[in-house]
N, C-alpha and C positions, 0 to 999 in steps of 0.2 A: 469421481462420478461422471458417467459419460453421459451429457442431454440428450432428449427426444427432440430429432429433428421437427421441423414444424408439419414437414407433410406426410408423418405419422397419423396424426391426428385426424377424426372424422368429418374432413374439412370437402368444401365444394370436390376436389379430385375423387372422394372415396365417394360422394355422393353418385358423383357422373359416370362413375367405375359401375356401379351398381344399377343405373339404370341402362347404363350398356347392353349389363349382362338380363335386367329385364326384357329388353327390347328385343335379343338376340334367344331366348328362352331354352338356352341350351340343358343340357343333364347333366346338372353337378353333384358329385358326390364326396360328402367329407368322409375321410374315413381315418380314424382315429385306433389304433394298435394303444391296449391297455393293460398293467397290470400292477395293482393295487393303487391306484390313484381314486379313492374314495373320496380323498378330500376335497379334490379338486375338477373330478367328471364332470360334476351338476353344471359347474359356471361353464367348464367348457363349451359344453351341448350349446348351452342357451346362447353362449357369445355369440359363434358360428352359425346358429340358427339364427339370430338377428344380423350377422354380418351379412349371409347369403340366405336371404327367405323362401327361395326355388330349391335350395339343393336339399337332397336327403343323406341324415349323420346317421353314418354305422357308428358303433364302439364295437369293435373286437378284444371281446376277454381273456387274456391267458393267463387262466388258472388263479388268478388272483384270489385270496385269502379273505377279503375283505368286502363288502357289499358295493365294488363298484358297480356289478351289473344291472342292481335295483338303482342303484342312483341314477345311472345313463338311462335306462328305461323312464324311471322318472321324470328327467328332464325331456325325453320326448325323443331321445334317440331310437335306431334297430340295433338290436345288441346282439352278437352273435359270439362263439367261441371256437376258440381254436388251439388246440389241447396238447401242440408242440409250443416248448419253451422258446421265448428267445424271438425279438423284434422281429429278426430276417423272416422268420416261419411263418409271424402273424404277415407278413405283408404281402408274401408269395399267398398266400389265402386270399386275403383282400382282393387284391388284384385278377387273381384267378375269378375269383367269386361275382365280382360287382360290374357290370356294364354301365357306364356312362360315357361324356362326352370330353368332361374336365373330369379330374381327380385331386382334391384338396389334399393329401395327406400330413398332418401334424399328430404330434405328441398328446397325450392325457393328461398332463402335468397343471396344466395354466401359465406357462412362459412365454408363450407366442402369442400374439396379437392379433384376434380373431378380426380387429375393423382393418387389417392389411390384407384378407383373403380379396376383397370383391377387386383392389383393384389387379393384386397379381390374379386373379381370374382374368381377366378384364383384360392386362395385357397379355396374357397367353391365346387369349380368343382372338383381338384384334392386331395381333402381328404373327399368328398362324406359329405358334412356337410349339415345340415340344415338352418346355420344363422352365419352369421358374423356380428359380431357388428362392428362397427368403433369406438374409445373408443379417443376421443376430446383429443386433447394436445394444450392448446391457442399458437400460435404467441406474441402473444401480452400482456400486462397486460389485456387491455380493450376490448380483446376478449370473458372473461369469468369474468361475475362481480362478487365480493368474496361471495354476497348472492346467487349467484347462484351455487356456487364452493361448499357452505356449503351446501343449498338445497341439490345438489346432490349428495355427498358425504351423507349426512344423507338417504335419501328416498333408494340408493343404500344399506347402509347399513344394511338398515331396513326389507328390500325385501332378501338381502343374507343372513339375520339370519334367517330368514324363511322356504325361499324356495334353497335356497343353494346358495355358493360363486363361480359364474362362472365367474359373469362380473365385472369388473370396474367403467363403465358409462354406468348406468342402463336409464339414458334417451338422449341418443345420437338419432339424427334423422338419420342417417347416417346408413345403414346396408344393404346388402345382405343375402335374400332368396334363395330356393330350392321351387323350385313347391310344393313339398308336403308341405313345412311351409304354403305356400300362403293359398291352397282349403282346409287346416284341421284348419284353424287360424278363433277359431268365430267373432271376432271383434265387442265387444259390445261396445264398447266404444265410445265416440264423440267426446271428446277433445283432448286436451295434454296429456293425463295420458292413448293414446292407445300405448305412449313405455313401459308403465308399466305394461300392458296386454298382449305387444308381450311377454319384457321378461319372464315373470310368463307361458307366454303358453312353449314357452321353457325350462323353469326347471320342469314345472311340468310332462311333458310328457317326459324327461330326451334325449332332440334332441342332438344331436350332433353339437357342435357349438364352434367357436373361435372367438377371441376379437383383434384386429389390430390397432397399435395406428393412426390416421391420424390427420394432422396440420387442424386448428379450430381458421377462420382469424375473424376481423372484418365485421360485415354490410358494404356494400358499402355507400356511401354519401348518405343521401336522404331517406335510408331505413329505416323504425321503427320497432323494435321488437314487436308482437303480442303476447310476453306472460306475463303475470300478474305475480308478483313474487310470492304473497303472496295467490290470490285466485288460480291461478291452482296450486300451491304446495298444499293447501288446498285439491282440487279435484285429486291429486295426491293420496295423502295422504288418501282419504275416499275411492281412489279406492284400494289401496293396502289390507285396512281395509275390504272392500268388499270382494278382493279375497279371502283371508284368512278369512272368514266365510264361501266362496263356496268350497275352495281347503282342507282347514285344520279347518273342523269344531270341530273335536275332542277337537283340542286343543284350540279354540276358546272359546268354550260353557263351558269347562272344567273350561277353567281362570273366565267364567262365572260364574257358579254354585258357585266357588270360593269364588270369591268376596260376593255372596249372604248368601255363610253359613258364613264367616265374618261376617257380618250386624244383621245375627239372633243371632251368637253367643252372640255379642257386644249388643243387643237390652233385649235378652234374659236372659243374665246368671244376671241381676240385682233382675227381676223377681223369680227367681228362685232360688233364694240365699234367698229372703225376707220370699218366701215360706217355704222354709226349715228349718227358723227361727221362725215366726209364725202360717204356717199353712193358712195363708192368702193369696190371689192373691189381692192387692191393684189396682194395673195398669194392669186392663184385657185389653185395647184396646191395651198398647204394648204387651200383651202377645201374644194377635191374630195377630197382626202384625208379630212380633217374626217366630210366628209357618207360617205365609202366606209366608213371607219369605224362609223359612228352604223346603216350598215346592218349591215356586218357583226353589231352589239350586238344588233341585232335577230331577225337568223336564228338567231343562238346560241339567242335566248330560246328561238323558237318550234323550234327543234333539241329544246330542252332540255322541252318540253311535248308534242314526238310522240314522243320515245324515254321519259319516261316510262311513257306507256302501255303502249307497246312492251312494255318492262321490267315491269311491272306482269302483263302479258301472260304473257311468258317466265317471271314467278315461280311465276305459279298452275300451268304444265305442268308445272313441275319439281316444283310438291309435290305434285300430280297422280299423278308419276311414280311418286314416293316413296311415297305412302298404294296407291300399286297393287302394290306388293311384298310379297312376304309377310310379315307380323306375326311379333313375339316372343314367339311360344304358348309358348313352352320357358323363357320369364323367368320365371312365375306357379309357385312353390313348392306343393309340397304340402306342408300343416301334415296333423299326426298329431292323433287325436282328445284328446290332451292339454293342448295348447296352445290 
């Protein structure tokens, strides 16, 4: 069992976090992607509502089977729906949808720790960031199953040799936004594998961003996990692949070309060896093989040298995009003339 550190708890920091974000009287919005978490909506709402008493909680419903959308109503949420399957779709909604200043978004579940929102609020507002992650520390053994421990530990690793070592827990549902992350964030994504979209939009565009550990309890009674270990670490995994053919084609096409002038080499130098002893081509279909090969190596390269640009291209509009949004005027505190 891994303990709850001490500054979990609803101690003087989370207090002063909170009045921070009074004083500062920004527009927060939790928004919460749901589907069939009946058991566990009502406490959500209510936590999050006591955590951050300014900000106003969506629940977005997808299609859920079961009376989530009366329960979150109940507890005092705006419940809305959105009728594609699958996390990624609810949040490209979300975000589309909802104007604020922060963006709370977590899970329906009840695993996350609604008294850690005020102060990752809190330091997103006062050091002008773009993205707080909340970086999981289980309660529990049976909060964090060891295939998930290792999943994520590997997929994070995977993504930090890549695109750089910023995060910890690259698929934590749990994080605060800045406006600007939300309206410059494309959100291709549909499933579980949109925290591996947010991160990457983050490193790649080099946002300004910190990592906050918060306690990561069990499912309440009753609740079943929706995620597949083995097919979304799959879709995990073919989207990281993905990015990196769009972010880093260079190096992508390059390991490519690679691999391919291997194959002619290996296909080739037998060919060519026989030649240069008899005079002979015996095996002309691998020699054309060989040489179709050795082209293919080729256009991967020069693939891999026009989509750079490309890419290079497509980076500057998107921060383009981003610096053309409106600024976090509402971050910069007033100090009193005693301080």
């Amino acid at each position: 069992m891994t303990s709850t550190p001490a500054s979990f708890n609803p101690d003087v920091t989370q207090r002063t976090a909170a009045a921070n974000i009074a004083a500062l009287a920004p527009r927060i919005a939790v928004l919460i992607p749901c589907y069939n978490e009946a058991e566990a909506i009502e406490g959500v709402v209510k936590d999050f509502a006591a955590a951050l008493p300014t900000a106003t909680i969506y629940v977005y419903d997808n299609n859920s089977k079961d009376d989530t959308k009366a329960r979150a109503a109940r507890a005092g949420a705006i419940v809305r729906t959105e009728t594609f399957q699958g996390k990624g779709n609810v949040v490209r909604r979300m975000f589309a949808d909802i104007e604020a200043e922060a963006y709370v978004l977590v899970d329906g579940d009840g695993t996350y720790d609604a008294a850690s929102a005020a102060m990752m609020v809190d330091t997103l507002l006062a050091n002008s960031l773009d993205m707080v992650n909340g970086a999981r520390v289980p309660v529990s053994s049976a909060a964090f199953r060891p295939g998930h421990v290792f999943g994520n530990k590997l997929l994070t690793g995977t993504v930090a040799a890549i695109f750089g070592n910023r995060l910890k827990d690259m698929l934590s549902g749990y994080r605060v936004f800045s406006r600007r992350f939300v309206k410059s964030f494309p959100a291709l994504a549909s499933g579980f594998e949109t925290e591996t979209e947010l991160t990457v939009h983050a490193l790649e565009l080099r946002l300004p961003l910190a990592e906050i550990q918060t306690p990561y309890r069990d499912r309440p009674p009753g609740s079943k996990s929706k995620l597949n270990t083995f097919r979304d670490g799959f879709r995990i995994l073919r989207t990281i692949v993905y990015l990196v053919k769009e972010e880093r084609p260079m190096q992508f096409f390059s390991l490519l070309a690679l691999a391919l002038f291997t194959a002619s080499l290996l296909l080739g130098w037998p060919v060519v060896a026989t030649y240069l002893e008899t005079g002979l081509v015996p095996r002309l279909p691998t020699a054309i093989l060989a040489v179709g090969t050795m082209i293919l190596a080729a256009v991967s390269f020069v693939a891999g040298l026009i989509l750079e640009t490309v890419t290079l291209s497509r980076r500057e509009m998107k921060r383009l995009h981003y610096l053309g949004l409106q600024g976090p005027t509402f971050r910069e505190r007033r100090r009193s003339p005693s301080n």
